[in-house]
Structure formats: C-alpha cells, structure tokens
C-alpha positions as a Markdown table, in Angstrom:
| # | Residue | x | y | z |
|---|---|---|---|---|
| 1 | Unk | 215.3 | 45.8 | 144.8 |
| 2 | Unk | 215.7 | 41.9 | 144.5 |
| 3 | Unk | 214.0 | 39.4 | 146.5 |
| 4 | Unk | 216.0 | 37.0 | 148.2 |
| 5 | Unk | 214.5 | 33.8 | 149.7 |
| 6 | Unk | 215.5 | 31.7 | 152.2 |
| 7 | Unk | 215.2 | 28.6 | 150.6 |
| 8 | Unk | 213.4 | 27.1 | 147.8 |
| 9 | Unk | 210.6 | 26.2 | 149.5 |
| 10 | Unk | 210.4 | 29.3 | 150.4 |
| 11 | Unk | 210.0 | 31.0 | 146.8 |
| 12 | Unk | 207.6 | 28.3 | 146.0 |
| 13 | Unk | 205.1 | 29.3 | 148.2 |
| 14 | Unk | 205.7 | 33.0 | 147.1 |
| 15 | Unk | 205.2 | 32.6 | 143.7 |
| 16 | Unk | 202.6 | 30.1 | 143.3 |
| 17 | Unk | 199.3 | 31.4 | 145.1 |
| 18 | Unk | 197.5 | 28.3 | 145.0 |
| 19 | Unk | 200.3 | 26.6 | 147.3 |
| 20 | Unk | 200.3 | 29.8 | 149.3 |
| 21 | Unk | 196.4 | 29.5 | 150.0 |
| 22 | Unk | 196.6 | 25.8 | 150.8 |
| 23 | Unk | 199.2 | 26.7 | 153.6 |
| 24 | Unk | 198.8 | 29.9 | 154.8 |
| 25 | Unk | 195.0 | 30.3 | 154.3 |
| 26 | Unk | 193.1 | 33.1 | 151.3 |
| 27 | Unk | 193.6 | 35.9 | 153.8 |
| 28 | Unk | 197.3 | 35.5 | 154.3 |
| 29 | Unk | 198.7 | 34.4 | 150.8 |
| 30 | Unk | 196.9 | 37.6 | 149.6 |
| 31 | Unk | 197.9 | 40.0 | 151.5 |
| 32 | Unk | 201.7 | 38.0 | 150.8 |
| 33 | Unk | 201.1 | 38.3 | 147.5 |
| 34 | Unk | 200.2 | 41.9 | 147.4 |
| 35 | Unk | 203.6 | 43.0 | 149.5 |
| 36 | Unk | 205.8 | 41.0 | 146.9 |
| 37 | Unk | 203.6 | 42.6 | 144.4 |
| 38 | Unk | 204.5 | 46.2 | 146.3 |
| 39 | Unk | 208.4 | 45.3 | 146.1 |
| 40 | Unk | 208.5 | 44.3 | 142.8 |
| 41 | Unk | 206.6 | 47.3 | 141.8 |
| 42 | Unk | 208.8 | 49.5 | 143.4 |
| 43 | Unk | 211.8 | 47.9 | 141.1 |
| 44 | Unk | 210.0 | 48.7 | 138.0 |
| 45 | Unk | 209.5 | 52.3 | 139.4 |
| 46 | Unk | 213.2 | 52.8 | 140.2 |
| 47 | Unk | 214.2 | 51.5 | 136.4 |
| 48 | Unk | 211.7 | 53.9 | 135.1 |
| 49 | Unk | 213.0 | 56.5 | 137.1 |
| 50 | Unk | 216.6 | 56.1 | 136.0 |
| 51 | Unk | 215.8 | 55.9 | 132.3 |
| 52 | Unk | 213.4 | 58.9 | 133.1 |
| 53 | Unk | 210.2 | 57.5 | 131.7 |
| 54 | Unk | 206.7 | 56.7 | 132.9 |
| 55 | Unk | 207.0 | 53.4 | 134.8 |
| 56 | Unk | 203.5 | 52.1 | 133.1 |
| 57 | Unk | 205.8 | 52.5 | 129.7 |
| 58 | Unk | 208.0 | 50.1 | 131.1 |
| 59 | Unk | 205.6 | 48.1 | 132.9 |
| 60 | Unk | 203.4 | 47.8 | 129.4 |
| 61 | Unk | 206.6 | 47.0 | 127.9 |
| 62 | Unk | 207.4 | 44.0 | 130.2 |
| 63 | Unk | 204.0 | 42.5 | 129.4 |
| 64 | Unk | 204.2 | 42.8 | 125.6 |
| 65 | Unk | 207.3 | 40.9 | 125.8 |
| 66 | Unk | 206.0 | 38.4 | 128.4 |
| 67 | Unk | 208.5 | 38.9 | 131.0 |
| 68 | Unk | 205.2 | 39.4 | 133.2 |
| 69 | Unk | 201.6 | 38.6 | 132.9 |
| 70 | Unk | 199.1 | 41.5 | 131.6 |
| 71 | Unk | 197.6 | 41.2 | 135.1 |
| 72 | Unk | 200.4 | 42.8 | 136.9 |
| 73 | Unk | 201.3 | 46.3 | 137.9 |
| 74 | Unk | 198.3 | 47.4 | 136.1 |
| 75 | Unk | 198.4 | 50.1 | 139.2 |
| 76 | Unk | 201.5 | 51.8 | 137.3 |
| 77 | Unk | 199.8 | 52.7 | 134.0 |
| 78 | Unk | 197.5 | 55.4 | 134.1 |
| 79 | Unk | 194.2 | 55.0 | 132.0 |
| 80 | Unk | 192.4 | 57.5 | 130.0 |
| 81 | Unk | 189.5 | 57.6 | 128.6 |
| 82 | Unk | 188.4 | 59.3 | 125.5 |
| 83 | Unk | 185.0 | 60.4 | 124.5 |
| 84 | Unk | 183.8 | 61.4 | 121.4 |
C-alpha cells in the first residue's frame, strides 16, 4: 500500500513531526503520525506475507540496512526473553 499525497506540502507535514505539531497541535500530529505509521506497517506485513516470513524479520532487516529508523515498527518483532 503506497501513500499518495496531495501535494508536497502535504508530505512535509506527514513526515516531519515537529512541522506537524507546530500546525496541527501534539494531539493531532500524533495520532497522524500513528495512522501513517499503521499504513506503512501494513505494507511491511503484506511483503512478509508474500515471501512467507515473519514481518519483524523484514522489519529488523529494514533497520539494519537503514531504510528505516530502529524506532519504527518495533510493534512487528516479537521479543523474548531468556532467563538463565
């Protein structure tokens, strides 16, 4: 699923949050942010699914090669925790 924007002012204030939050207000550019978060999330999960693979492999994948920042889609990899 690709986002397509309006205009490029547009994608500007969708993918810079601290030009969001001046215009829109904290609440807002959140909440913004989290739904394109949600959409591009849902891209990663249909490549994972065609490839038939967990989408936090592709997800941790994407940030080792820097295509996107360790802080994203950290909500597709599953953690564990090991005791010993």
């Amino acid at each position: 699923m690709e986002i397509d924007y309006k205009n490029k002012k547009v994608k500007t204030l969708c993918s810079d949050i601290r030009q969001a939050r001046a215009k829109l207000g904290h609440r807002e550019a959140t909440e913004l942010f989290s739904l394109i978060n949600l959409i591009e999330s849902a891209k990663n999960l249909n490549f994972a699914k065609l490839i038939n693979i967990h989408p936090g492999i592709v997800v941790g994948r994407m940030q080792y090669d820097k295509h996107i920042p360790y802080s994203s889609f950290n909500n597709l990899k599953e953690t564990y925790r090991i005791e010993i």
